[in-house]
C-alpha positions in Angstrom: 70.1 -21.1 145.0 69.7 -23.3 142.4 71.8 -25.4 139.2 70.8 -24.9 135.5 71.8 -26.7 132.4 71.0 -26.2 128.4 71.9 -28.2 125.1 71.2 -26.7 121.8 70.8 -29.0 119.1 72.4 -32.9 119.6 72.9 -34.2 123.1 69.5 -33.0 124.7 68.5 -36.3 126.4 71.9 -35.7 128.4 70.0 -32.6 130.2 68.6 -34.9 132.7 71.9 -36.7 133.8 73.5 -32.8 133.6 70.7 -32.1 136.4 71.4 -35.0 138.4 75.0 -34.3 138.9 74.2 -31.1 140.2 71.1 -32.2 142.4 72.9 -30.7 145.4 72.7 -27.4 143.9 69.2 -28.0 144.2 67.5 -30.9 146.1 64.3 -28.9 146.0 62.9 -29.8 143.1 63.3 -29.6 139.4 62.0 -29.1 135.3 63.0 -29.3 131.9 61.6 -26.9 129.1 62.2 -28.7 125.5 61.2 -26.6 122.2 61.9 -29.6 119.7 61.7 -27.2 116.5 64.3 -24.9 117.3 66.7 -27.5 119.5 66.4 -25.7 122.7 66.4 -27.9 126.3 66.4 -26.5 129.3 66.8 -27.7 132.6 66.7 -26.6 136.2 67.2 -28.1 140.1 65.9 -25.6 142.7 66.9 -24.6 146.4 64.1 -22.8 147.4 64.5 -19.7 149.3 62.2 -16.8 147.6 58.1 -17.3 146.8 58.5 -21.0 147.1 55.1 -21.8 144.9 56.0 -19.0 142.5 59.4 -19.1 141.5 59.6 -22.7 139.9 61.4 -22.8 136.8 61.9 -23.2 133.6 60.1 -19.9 134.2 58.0 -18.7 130.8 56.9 -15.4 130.5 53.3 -16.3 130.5 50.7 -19.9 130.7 50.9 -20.6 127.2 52.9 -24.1 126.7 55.5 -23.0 124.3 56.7 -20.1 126.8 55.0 -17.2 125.2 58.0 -16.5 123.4 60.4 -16.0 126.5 62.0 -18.8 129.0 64.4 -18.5 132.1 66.7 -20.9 133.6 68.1 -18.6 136.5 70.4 -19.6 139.6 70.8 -16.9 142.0 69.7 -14.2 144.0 68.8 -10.4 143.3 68.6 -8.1 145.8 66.7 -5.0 144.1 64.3 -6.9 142.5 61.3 -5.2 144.9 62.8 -2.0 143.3 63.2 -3.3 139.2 59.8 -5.0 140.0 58.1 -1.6 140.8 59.7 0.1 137.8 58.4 -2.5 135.4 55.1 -2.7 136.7 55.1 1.1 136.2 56.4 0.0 132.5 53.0 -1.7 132.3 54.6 -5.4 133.1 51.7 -7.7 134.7 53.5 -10.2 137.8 51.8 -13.7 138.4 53.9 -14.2 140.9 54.0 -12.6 145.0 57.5 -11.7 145.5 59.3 -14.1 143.1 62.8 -12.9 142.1 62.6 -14.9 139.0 59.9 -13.7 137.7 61.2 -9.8 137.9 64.5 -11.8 135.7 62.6 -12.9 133.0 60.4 -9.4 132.7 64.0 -7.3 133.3 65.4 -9.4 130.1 62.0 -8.5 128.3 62.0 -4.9 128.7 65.8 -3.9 128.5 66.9 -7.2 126.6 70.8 -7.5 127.1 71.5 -4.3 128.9 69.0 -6.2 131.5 72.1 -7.8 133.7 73.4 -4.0 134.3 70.6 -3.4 136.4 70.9 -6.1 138.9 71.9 -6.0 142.1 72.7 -9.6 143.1 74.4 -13.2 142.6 73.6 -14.9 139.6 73.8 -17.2 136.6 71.2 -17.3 134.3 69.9 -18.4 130.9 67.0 -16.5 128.7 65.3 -18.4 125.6 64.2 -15.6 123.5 62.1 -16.9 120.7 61.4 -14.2 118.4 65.1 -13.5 118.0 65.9 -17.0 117.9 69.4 -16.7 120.2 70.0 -18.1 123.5 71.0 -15.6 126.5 73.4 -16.5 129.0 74.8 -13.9 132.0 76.7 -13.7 135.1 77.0 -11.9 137.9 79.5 -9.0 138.1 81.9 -10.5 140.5 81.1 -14.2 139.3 79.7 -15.4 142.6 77.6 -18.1 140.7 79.2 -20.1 138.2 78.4 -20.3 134.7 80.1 -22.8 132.1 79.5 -23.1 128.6 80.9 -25.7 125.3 80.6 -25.4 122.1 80.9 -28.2 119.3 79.8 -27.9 115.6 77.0 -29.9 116.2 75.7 -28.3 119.6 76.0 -25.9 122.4 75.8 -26.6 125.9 75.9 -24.5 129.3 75.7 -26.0 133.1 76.4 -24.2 136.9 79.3 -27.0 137.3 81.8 -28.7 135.0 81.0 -32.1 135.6 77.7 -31.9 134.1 78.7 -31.3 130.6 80.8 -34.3 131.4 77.5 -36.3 130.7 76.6 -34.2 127.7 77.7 -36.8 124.4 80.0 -34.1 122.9 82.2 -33.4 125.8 85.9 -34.4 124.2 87.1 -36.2 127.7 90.5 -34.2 127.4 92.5 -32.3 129.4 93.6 -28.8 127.7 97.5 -29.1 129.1 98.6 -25.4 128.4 95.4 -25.0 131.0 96.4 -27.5 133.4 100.3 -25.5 133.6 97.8 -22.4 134.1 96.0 -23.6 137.1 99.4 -25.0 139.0 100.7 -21.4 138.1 97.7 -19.5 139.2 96.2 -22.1 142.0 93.3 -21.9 139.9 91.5 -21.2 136.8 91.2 -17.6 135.3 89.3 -15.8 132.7 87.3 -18.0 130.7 89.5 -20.6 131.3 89.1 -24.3 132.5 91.6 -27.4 132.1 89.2 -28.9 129.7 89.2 -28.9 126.0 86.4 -27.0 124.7 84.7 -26.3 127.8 85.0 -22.3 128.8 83.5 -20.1 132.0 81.6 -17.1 131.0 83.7 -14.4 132.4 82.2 -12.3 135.3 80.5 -9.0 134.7 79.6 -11.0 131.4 77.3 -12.2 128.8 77.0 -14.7 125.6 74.5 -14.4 122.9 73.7 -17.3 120.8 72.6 -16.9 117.4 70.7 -20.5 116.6 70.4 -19.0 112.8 74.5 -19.0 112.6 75.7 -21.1 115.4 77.6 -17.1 116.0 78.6 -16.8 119.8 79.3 -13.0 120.5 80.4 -12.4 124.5 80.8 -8.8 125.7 81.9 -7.3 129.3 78.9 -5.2 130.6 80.7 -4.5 133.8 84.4 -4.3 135.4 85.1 -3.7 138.6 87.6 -0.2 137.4 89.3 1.9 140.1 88.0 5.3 139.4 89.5 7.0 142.7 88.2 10.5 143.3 91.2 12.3 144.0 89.3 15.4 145.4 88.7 13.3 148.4 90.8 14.6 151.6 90.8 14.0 155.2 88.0 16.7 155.8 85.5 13.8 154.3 86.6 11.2 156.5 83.6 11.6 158.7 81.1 12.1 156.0 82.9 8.4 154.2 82.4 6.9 157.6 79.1 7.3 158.5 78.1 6.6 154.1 80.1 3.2 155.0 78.2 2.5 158.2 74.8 3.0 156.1 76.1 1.0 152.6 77.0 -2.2 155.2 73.6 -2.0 157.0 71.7 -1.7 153.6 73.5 -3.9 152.0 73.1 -6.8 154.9 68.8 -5.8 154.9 69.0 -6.6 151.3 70.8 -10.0 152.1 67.9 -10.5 154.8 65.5 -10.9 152.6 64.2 -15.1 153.2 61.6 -17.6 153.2 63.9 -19.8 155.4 66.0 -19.6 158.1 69.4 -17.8 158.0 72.7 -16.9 159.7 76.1 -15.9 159.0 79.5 -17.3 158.9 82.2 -15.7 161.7 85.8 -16.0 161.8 86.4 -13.4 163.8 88.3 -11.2 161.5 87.4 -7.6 160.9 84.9 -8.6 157.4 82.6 -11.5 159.2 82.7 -9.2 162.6 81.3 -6.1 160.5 78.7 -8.4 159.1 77.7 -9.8 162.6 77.6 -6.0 163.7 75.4 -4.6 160.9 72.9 -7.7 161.0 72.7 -6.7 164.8 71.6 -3.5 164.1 68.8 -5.0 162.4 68.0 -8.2 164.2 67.6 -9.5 167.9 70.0 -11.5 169.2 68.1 -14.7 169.7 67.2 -14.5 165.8 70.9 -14.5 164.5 72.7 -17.9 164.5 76.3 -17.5 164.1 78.9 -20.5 162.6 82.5 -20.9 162.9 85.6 -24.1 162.6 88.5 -24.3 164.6 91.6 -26.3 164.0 93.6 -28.1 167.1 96.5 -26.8 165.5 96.8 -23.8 167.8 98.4 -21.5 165.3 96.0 -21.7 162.5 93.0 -21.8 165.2 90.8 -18.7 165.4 87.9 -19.8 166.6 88.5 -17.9 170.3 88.2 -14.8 168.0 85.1 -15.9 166.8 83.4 -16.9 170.3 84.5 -13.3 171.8 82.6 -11.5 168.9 79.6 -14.0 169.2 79.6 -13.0 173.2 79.7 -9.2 172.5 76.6 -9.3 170.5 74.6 -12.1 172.2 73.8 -14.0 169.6 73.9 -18.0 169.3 77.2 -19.5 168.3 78.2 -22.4 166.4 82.0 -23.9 166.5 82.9 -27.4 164.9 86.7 -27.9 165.1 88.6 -29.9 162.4 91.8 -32.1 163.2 94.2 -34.4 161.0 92.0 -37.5 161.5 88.8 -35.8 160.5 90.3 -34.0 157.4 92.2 -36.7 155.7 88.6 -38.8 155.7 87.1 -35.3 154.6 89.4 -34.7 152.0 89.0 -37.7 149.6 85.4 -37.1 150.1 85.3 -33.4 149.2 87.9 -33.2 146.3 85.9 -35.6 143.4 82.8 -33.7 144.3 84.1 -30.3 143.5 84.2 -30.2 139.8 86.8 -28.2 138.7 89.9 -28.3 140.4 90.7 -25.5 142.6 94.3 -25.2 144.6 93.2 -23.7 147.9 93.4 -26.1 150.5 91.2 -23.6 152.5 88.4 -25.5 150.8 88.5 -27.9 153.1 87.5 -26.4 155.9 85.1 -23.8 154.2 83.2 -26.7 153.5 82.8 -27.7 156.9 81.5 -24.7 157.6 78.9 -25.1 154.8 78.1 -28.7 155.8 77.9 -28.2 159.4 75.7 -24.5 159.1 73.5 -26.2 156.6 72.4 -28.5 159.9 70.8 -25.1 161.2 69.9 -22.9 157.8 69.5 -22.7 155.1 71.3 -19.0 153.7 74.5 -17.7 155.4 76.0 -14.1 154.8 79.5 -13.8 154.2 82.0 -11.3 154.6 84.3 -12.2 150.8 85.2 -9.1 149.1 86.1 -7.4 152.3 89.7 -8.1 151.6 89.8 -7.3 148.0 88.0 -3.9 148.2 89.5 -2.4 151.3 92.9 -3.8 150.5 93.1 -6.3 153.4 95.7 -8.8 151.8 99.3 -9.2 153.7 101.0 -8.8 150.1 99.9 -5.0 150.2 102.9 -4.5 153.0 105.0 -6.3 150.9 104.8 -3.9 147.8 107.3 -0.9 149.3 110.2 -3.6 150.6 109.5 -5.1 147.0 110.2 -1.9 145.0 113.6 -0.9 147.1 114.7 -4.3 147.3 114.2 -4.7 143.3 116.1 -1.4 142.9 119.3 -2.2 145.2 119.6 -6.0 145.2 122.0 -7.1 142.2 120.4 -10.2 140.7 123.6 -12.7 141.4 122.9 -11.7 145.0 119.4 -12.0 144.8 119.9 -15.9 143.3 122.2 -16.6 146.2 120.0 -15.4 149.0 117.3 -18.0 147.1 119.6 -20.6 147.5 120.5 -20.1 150.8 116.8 -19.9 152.0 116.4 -23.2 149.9 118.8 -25.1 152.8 116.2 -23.4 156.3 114.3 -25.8 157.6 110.5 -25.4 156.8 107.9 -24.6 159.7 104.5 -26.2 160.1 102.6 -22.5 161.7 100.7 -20.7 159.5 102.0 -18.0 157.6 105.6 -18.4 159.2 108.9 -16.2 158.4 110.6 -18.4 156.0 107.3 -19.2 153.9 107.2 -15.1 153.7 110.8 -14.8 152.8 110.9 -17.4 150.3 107.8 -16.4 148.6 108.8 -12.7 148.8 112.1 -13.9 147.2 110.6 -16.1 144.4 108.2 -13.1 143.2 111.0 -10.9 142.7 112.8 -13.1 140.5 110.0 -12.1 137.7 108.9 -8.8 136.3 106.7 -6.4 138.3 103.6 -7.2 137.0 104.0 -10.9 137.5 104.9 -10.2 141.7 101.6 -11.2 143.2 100.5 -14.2 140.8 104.2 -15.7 141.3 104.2 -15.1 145.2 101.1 -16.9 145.4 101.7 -19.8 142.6 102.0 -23.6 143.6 104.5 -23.7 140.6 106.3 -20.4 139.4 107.4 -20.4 135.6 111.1 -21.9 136.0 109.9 -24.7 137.6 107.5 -25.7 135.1 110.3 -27.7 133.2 110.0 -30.2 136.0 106.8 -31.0 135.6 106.2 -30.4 132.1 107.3 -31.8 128.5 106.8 -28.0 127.4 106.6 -25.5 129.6 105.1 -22.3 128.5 107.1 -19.3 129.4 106.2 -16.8 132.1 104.0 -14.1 129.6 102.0 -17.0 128.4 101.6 -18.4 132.1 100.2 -15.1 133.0 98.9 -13.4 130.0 95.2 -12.7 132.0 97.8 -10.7 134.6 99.5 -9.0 132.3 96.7 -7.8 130.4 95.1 -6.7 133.7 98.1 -5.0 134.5 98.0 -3.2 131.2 94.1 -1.9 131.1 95.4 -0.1 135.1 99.4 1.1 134.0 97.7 5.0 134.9 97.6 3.4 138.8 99.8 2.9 141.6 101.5 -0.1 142.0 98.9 -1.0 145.7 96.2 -0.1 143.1 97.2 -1.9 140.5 97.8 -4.9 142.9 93.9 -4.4 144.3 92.9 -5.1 140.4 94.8 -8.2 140.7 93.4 -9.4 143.5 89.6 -8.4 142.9 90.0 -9.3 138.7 91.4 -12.7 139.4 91.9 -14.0 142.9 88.6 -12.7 144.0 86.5 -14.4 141.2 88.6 -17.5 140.9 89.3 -18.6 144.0 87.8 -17.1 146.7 84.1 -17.3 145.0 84.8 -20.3 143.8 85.8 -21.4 146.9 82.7 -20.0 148.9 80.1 -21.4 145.9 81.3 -25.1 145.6 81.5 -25.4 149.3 78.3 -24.2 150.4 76.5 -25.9 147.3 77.6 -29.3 148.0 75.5 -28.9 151.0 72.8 -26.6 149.3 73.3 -24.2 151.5 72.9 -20.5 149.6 76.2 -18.1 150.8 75.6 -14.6 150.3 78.3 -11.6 150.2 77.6 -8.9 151.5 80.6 -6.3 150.9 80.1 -7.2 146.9 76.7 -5.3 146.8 76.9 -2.8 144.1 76.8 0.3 146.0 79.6 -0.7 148.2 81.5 -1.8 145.1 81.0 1.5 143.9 82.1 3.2 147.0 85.0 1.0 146.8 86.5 2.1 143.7 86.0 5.5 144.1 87.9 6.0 147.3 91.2 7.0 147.2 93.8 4.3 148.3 94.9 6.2 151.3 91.6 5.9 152.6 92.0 2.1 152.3 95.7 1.4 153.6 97.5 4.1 155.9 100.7 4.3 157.5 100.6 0.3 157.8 96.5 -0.2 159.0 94.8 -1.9 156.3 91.2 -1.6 155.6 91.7 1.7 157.1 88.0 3.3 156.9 86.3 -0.1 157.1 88.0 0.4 160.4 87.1 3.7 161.3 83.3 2.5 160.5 83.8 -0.6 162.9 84.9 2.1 165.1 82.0 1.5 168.3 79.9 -1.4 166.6 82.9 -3.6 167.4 85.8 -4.5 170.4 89.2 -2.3 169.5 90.7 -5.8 170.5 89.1 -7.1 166.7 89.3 -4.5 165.1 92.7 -4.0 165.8 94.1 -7.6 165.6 96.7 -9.2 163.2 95.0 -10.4 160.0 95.5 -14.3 160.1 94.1 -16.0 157.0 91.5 -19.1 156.6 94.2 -21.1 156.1 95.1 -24.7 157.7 98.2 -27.3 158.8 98.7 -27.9 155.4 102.3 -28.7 155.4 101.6 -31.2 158.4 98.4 -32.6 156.8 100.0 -33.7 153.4 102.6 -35.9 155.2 99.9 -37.7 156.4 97.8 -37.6 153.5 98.9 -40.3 150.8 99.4 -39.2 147.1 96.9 -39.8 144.3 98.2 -42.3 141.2 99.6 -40.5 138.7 97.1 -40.1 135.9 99.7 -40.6 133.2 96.3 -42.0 130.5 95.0 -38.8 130.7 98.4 -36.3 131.0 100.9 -37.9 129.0 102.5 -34.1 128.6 103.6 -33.9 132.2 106.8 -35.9 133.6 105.4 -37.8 136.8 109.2 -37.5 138.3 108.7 -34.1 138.8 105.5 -34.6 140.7 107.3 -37.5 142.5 110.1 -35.2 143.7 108.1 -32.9 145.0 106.2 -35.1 147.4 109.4 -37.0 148.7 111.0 -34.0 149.5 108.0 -32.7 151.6 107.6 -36.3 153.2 111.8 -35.6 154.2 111.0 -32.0 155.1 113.3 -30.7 152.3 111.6 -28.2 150.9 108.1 -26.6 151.1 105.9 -27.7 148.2 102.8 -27.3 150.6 100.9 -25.2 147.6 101.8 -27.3 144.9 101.1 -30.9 146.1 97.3 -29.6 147.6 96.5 -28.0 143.8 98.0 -32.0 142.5 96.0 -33.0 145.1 92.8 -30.9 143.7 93.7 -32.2 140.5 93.8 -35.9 140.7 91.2 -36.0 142.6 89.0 -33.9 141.1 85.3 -35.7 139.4 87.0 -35.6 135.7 89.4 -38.7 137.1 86.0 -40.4 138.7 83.7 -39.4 136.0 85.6 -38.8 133.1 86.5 -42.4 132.5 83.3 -42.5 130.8 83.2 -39.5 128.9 
């Protein structure tokens, strides 16, 4: 896993700085690539995983100096490149390199140009000089499991794996976008293309951007969406057949992720996703070769880690458990936050990046088990979906306001995931329009609140105009389908991998996902929803598959969540200055309100004050100073 940077035109000699903001991306090693007559600088910092002497970069397409025409900047990992690599050599495409994935990048792009990204199977973020067309290339990965950022200026172009290093590029504004900043305490994060700053965008997932250098024209296009396609002809006489082409898609799908020049191992919760990863790696590992990594909390009710050990027992294999507690995570958390770049309101965060640190100690690559939950429709929200619709049908709204109210006076609870956080959430979704349920009942700030915080608040189809439009592209599905778009188009890609990159990468430790390979993606959305959730059992045939490879006692547990004593942390955990220099939009009493009432345990703002948190504290307040 690596971190790449570009500048087109003014603001190249930032490139270095841009690389050594991200060094932890890649403490390996590192290049830059300049071609002074057409403006082009690239940059790269390397964690080596794959071909360590072949797969330095900038990568050109051949020995001569000036690239041969073709240069890659590439952070990632792709799976099928043996495969592509055998098709192009067929092609008549002559390798250097032993196994480098890199290289198979760079000759992909040559032979199929922009359709090239289509044809991977992997994680990545990359960047292609093409010099006889004269445009710069930049693609992600279809899920957006590496990050990819981009701003443009009339005067130059710049791209970077993390926000904070176009902070040190000259033409970054320094300014907060504020409709942005009222998206991310709405959403918990950023979506779309979207960032807080001015000018600075993400490249979409499952997306590219073409440069033109001979206009300055940017021209960004989708070349994949994840698109529920159920096949309807599917019935319960398949069930076996599905079953046994899930077993297989897991185990191939982990052997791809296998592929290393240094050591790996896998993260374990001891929910049903990490447990089906442990179970397929088995199948193709001993035990003594498979190192497995989990946190526990001494708050008993958020603590899985007893979970974790009982899976680690079953198959044998070595387990690693480092426990976090209030002391340890209010020294962590003013560490972590200014490293992270972007803000990002899951509080979860925290301990993933424990993990991260403390697997890094041991290896170097970990396979995951994200996307388990968005593709086999693992979410608690799903059971909420068929009280939702009767109670939105029956329950006159003057009622409906009341009962809001009345929850408003019960005291809140510390546990995770107790009753009255569930009621009050379920209750302040259902005060918006359908499509706006599942981004309100998981918002830090829903849209009648923003007044408090904000000079002008934007109203609720501004707030969530990504939802909406996500909701409108899937009105032909179900409402559980429709809310599996949600969370796979949004949550999946802006939090979740978001989460999982910046953690592990602040401790260059590479984090790969096994349930997003494309076949199983593929699988996903052409199964029928009843084959995902059935009369209450979510994840239904993952289940069935697990069926044997793992203890009915974890297969058939309560889903819990990564989530921690958040409401009791932030009492203890003091509250940043108001940055009122840099957000003179937002009304600090608002802010202020919210944090004495949690202090005085009169209200639960436990979402909202952690995404403040994120924000405050995030590197634009300790870098941007000087932007």
């Amino acid at each position: 896993m690596c971190g790449i940077a570009g500048v087109w035109r003014q603001g190249a000699e930032a490139v270095p700085a841009m690389l050594e903001s991200i060094r932890h991306r890649g403490p390996d090693g590192g290049g830059i690539w300049r071609n002074e007559a057409d403006g082009i600088t690239l940059g790269h910092r390397r964690l080596s995983i794959l071909d360590h002497a072949g797969g330095a970069q900038p990568f050109a397409a051949d020995d001569d100096p000036d690239g041969g025409g073709y240069v890659l900047v590439y952070n990632g990992e792709l799976y099928n490149h043996p495969e592509l690599r055998a098709e192009l050599e067929r092609r008549g495409h002559v390798f250097r390199s032993s196994h480098s994935d890199t290289e198979t990048v760079l000759h992909a792009y040559m032979e199929w140009g922009e359709d090239a990204p289509a044809r991977f199977n992997g994680m990545f973020a990359l960047a292609v000089w093409d010099k006889a067309r004269r445009r710069l290339f930049l693609a992600r990965d279809r899920f957006g499991e590496k990050p990819l950022f981009w701003a443009a200026h009339k005067d130059g172009f710049a791209f970077a794996s993390e926000v904070q290093a176009l902070f040190r590029w000259p033409l970054f504004s320094g300014r907060l976008h504020a409709a942005n900043v009222q998206r991310y305490l709405a959403w918990g994060y950023c979506t779309a293309d979207r960032t807080i700053f001015e000018g600075v965008h993400s490249l979409p997932a499952g997306s590219c951007l073409t440069l033109d250098l001979a206009t300055g024209r940017r021209d960004i296009r989708r070349y994949w969406r994840f698109t529920l396609e159920p096949d309807e002809a599917l019935g319960d006489a398949d069930e076996g057949r599905l079953v046994e082409e899930l077993r297989d898609l897991l185990v191939q799908a982990v052997r791809r992720r296998l592929a290393s020049d240094v050591p790996l191992g896998v993260f374990l919760s001891g929910g049903v996703d990490s447990s089906a990863v442990l179970a397929s790696m088995s199948r193709l590992l001993a035990p003594d070769r498979i190192h497995a990594f989990s946190v526990g909390f001494t708050e008993k009710s958020y603590d899985e880690s007893a979970y974790a050990a009982e899976v680690a027992r079953y198959f044998g294999v070595s387990h690693h458990i480092r426990t976090l507690d209030l002391e340890s995570a209010q020294e962590r958390v003013r560490r972590l936050l200014p490293r992270v770049g972007d803000p990002l309101g899951d509080a979860s965060l925290l301990p993933t990046a424990l993990l991260a640190e403390f697997t890094r100690e041991n290896v170097t690559v970990a396979l995951s088990g994200d996307g388990g939950d968005e593709l086999f429709a693992g979410y608690d929200p799903f059971k909420a979906l068929t009280p939702a619709m009767w109670y939105s049908r029956c329950m006159p709204r003057p009622l409906h306001q009341l009962l809001r109210r009345g929850m408003g006076l019960v005291p809140t609870s510390d546990a995770n995931m107790s009753l009255d956080f569930k009621i009050r959430r379920f209750l302040r979704g259902l005060s918006y329009m359908r499509p706006l349920w599942l981004p309100v009942w998981m918002s830090p700030v829903e849209p009648a609140e923003m007044g408090d915080l904000f000079a002008s608040p934007l109203p609720p189809e501004e707030l969530y105009a990504d939802q909406l439009a996500t909701w409108e592209r899937n009105r032909h599905l179900s409402l559980p389908e429709q809310a599996q778009a949600f969370f796979v188009e949004h949550y999946l890609s802006g939090d979740i991998l978001v989460k999982t990159d910046r953690a592990s990468m602040l401790s260059s430790l590479e984090s790969r996902a096994v349930f997003l390979d494309n076949d199983i993606a593929d699988f996903c959305r052409r199964l029928p929803f009843r084959f995902k959730r059935r009369e209450g059992v979510s994840k239904y045939i993952l289940k069935k598959a697990l069926a044997g490879w793992l203890p009915e006692s974890i297969i058939n547990r309560p889903k819990k969540g990564f989530g921690i004593p958040l409401n009791l942390w932030l009492r203890s955990l003091p509250q940043p200055p108001f940055p009122q220099a840099h957000c003179p939009w937002m009304k600090p009493e608002g802010v202020r309100r919210r944090a004495e009432a949690q202090q005085r345990r009169r209200g639960d703002n436990r979402l909202f004050l952690w995404a403040w948190l994120a924000l405050a504290d995030s590197a634009f307040f300790h870098q941007g100073e000087q932007a």
